[in-house]
N, C-alpha and C positions, 0 to 999 in steps of 0.2 A: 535619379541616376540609374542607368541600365546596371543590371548585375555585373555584365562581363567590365564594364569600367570601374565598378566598385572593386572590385578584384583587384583589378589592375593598381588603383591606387591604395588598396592597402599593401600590396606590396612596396608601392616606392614611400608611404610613409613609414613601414616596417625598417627601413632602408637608415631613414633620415631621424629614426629617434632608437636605431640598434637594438632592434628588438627581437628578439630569437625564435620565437615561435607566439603566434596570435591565430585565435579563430571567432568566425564570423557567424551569427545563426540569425535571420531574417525570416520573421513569422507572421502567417496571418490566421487567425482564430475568428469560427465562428461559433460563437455559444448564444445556449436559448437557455432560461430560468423559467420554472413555473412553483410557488411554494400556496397552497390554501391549510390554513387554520380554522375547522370550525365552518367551516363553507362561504369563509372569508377571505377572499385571494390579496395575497401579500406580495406576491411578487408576479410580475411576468413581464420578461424583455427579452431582448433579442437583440446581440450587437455584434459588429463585426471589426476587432482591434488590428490592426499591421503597425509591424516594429521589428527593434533592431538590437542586439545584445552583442557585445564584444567583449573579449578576454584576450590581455596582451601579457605574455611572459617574457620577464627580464629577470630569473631567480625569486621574483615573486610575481604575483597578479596585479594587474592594472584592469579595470572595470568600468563601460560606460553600457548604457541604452537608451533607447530614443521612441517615442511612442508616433513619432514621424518619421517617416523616410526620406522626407527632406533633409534628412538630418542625419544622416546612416555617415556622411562621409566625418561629420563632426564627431559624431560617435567613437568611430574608429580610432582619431586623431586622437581624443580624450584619453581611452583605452590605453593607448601607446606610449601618451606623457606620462600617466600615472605609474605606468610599468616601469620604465624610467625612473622616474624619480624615485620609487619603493624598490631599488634591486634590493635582492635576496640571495639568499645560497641553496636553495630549493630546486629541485629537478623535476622535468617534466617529460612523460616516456614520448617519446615522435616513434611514429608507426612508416609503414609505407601510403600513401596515398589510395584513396579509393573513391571510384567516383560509381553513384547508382541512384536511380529514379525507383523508392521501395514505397508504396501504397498499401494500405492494411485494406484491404474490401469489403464492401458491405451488403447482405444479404439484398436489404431493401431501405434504403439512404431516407432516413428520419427528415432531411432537409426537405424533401417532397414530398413529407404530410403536412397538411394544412395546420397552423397555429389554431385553430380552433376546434380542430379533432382533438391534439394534446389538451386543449383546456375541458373539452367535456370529459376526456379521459378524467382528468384530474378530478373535476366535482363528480363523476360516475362513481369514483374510488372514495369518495368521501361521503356521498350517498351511501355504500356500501358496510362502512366503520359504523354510520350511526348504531347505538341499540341501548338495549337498558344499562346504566352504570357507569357507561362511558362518558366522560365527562369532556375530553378530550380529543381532535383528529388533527393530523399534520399529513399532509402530503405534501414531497419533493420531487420534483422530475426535473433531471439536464440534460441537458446535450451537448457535445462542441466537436467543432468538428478543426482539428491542428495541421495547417501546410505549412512543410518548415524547410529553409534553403540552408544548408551549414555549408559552408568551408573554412580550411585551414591555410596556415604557412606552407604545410607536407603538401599541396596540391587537390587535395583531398575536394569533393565536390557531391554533394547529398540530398536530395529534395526528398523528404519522408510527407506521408499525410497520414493520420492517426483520428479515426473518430470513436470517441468517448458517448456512451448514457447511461444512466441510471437514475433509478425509483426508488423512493425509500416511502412506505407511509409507517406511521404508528399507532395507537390507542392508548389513553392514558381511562382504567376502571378505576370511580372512587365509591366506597362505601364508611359512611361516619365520618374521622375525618383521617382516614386510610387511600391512599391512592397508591394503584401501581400502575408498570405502562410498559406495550412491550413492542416489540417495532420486524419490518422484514424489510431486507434491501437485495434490488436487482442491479443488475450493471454488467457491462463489460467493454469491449475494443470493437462494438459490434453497432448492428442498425438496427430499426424500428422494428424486428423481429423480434427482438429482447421483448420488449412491452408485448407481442402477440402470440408469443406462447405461455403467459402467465395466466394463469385461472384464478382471475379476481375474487371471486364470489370466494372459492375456497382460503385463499389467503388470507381475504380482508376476515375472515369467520375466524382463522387461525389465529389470528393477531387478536381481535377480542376475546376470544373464549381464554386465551391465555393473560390477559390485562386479569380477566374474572379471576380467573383462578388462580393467581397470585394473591388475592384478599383473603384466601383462605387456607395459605398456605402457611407453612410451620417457620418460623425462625432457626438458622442454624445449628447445630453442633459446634464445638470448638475445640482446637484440638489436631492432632498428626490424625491422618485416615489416609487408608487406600482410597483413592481417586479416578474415575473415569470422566475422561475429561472428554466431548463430544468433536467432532469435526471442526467448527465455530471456531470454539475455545482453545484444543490443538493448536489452531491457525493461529489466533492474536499470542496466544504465550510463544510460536516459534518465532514468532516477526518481534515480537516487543522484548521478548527475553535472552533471544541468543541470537536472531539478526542485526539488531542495534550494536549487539556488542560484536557480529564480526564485518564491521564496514572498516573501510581503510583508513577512516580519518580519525578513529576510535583508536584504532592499533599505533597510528604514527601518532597521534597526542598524548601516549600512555593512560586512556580512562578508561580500558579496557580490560576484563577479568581473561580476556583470549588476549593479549598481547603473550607474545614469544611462547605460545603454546602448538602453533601449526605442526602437525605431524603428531601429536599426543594423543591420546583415547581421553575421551571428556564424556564420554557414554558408553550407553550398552552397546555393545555390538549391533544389535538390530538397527540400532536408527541411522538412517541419513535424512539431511537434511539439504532441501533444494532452495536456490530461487533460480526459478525460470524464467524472464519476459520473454521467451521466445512463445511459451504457450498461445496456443490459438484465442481471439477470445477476449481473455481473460481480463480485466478493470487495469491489471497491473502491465500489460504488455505492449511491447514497443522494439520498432527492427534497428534502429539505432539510438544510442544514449544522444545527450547534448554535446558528448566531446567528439561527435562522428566517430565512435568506436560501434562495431556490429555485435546485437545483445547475445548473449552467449547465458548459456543456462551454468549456474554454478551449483558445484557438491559442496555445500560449509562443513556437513560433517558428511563422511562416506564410512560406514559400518561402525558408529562408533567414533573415527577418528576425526578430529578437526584437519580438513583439507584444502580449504579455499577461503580467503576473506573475500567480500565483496568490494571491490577497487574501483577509481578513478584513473586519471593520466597522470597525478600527482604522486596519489598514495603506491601504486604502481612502481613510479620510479624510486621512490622511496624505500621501500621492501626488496627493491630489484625485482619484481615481475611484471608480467603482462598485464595492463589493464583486461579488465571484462568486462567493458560496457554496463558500470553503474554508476556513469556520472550523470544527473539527470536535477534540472532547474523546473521552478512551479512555472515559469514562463521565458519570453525572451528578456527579459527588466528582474533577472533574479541571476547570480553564479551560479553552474552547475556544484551540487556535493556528491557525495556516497550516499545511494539509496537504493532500499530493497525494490523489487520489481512483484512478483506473484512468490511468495514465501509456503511452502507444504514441507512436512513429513511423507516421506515415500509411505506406501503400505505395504504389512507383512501380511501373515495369512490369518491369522486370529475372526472369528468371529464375534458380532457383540455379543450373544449370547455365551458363547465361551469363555472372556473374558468376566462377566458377571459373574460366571459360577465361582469364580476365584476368589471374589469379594464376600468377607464374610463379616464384616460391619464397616462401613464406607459411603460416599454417595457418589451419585451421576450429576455431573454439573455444566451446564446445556447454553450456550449463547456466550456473548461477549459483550460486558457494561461497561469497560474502559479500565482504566488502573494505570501503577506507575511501575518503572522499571529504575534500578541503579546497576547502569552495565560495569563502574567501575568495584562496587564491593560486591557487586554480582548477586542482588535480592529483587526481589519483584512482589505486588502484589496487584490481582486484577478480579473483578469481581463478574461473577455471572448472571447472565439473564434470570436465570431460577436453576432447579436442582434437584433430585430424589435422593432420600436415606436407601440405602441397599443394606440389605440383612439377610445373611444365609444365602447371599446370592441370589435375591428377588428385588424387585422395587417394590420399596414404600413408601413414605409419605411425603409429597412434594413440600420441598423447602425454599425459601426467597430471602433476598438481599443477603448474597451466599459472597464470601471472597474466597482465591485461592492465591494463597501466599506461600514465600518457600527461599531459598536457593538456587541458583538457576541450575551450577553444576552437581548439585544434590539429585533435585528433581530429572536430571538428565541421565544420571546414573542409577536410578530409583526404576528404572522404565521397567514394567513387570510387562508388559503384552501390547502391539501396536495391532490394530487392526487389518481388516483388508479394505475399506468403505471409505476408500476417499473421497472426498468433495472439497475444490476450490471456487467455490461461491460467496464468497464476501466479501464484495467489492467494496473497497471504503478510500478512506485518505490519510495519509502517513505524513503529521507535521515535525517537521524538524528544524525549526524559523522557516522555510515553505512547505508548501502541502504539494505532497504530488499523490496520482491517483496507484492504487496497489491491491492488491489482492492473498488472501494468505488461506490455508488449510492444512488439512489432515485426513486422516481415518482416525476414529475413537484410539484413544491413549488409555493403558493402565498404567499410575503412576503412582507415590506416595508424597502426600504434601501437607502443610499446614493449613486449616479451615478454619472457617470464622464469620463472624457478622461483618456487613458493609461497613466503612469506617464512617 
């Protein structure tokens, strides 16, 4: 069925099952996988999915999708019964209607390199990792490339295209039976330029030498320390520590240490705190969420104060404000939720060498190993790639399977110095029951936190 008739008839089924407001998102994705283990390829496809996602409001959600388009009108229908049937007393913000054809551009369209370029890439990169100690080689490379038609009840009418890639290889060094492993990942909202501005040779070297040198690195300290916390690590503690806990579904559920805090100082004065998807680029960015709301950069904290949650169309009307375009699903066959977009620490003026001088037994702790967050009693702990003791304000001895644990609104109010060296390079995936793609950063942080061995 042609779009403009699908249209048409979700309005007269809106009609005949009293449904208030419903929207419509029809996607066609093409994504490409390459994974080699050990110079053994594990994966490589290429597939191109079209489908269909609807959300019908009647005080609550009704949800259908369809991985056929033959099927787009049933879908609807589905959508609309359920809404029905589940009314609620839930509000939903309507906007004015907007209609706009927004493509994200691409330098030079990955879709026009040969599948067998990427694959030699892939084993060149893995040729590259080999060397003494390494026991270990993973390479990942994606691509997808997302056109997507949304409309609404509001009139609303949206065709966005969004192409996605990124690299990640790793090294795992073993020595006796010690192993460590350390990994680098590229990515962004961009094309096959991503991949040819990278200097393999130098990467792939940086990632081994630092597997090595992990085996003979020192085990933690434990204990409160002044902390410098590196660009990486910045990023994952401001997304997993204080982004989680200011999304809208957090605040309107009460599991939130920032519930009814907005307009309060929860920090030093120096810090604010962004998520932008607007950025150019970036792994996390996108011109409209899944609700056809346009992505709008938000301040969570602005000098210090908590200023903005990150909102849906729900949590929105719920709070009484404006949505800000973070309503955002893994696909068209998922509901949009509350999700971060590209998460940074603005920068202040501090140099890293300035802030070193300040530490006078502490460590520098450098990458991001994953960890857990509890945004409701507000503790976190996440551990880093590796780490240096600092003494008297020098580096000393490299430390490994380091964690940095704490407080959130402690460590927020702890802030002794932000740097000026930002970098939002770490394109990863942010699972919340779905994974969407996201990006977060910093400039070096000086903070004080609790340290320790990996658990």
């Amino acid at each position: 069925m042609e779009i403009e008739l699908l249209m048409k008839r979700a309005e007269e089924l809106a009609r005949k099952y009293d449904i208030s407001y419903y929207e419509v998102r029809i996607a066609k994705i093409n994504a490409t996988s390459l994974a080699m283990q050990n110079s053994q390829l594990e994966e490589l496809s290429s597939n191109t999915e079209i489908g269909i996602g609807v959300r019908a409001f009647s005080g609550a959600w009704g949800f259908s999708s369809a991985n056929d388009i033959r099927r787009a009108e049933k879908a609807i229908e589905t959508a609309m019964k359920i809404a029905k049937i589940n009314r609620g007393s839930s509000k939903v913000h309507e906007d004015d209607p907007t209609s706009e054809k927004a493509y994200i551009k691409t330098k030079k369209d990955f879709e026009n390199i040969d599948l067998e370029e990427k694959l030699n890439l892939v084993r060149e990169i893995d040729r590259l990792l080999k060397g003494d100690k390494i026991v270990n080689r993973k390479i990942i490379y994606g691509e997808g490339k997302k056109w997507q038609f949304y409309f609404n009840s509001l009139g609303s009418e949206i065709e966005t295209l969004v192409p996605k890639i990124r690299l990640s290889f790793s090294a795992t060094a073993k020595e006796g039976n010690d192993m460590q492993s350390y990994w680098k990942v590229f990515g962004g909202t961009r094309g096959w330029e991503v991949i040819e501005r990278i200097n393999f040779e130098e990467w792939t070297s940086f990632v081994k030498d630092k597997a090595k040198a992990l085996l003979r690195a020192q085990l933690p300290p434990s204990g409160e320390f002044d902390v410098i916390m590196d660009p990486e690590l910045a990023g994952v503690f401001i997304h997993e520590a204080l982004g989680h806990a200011s999304e809208g579904d957090a605040i309107k559920n009460g599991e939130s240490i920032l519930g009814d805090k907005l307009g309060e100082k929860i920090a030093v004065e120096e810090l604010t705190v962004v998520d932008d998807p607007t950025l150019k680029g970036k792994f996390g960015s996108y011109i409209y969420d899944d609700e056809g709301v346009k992505a709008k950069r938000v301040e969570i904290i602005k000098n210090g104060v908590l200023n903005e949650y990150l909102l849906d169309r729900e949590t929105a009307a719920y709070l009484e404000l404006e949505p800000n375009g973070h309503g955002r699903a893994q696909s068209y066959n998922y509901q949009p939720l509350v999700r971060m977009s590209n998460t940074y620490i603005e920068p202040r003026d501090w140099s890293f060498e300035e802030m070193l001088g300040e530490v006078k037994r502490g460590l520098y702790l450098i990458g991001d190993k994953g960890g857990e967050v509890d945004i409701a009693n507000g503790t976190f702990m996440f551990g880093a790639k590796e780490g240096y003791l600092i003494e008297n304000g020098e580096i000393k001895a490299h430390i490994r399977d380091v964690a940095l644990s704490g407080k959130i609104l402690d460590v927020l109010k702890n802030i002794k110095a932000i740097g000026k060296d930002l970098k939002i390079e770490f394109p990863g995936y942010c699972g919340k029951g779905q994974w969407v793609s996201v990006d977060d950063g910093g400039p070096h942080v000086l903070t004080k936190a609790l340290v320790g061995g990996l658990l």
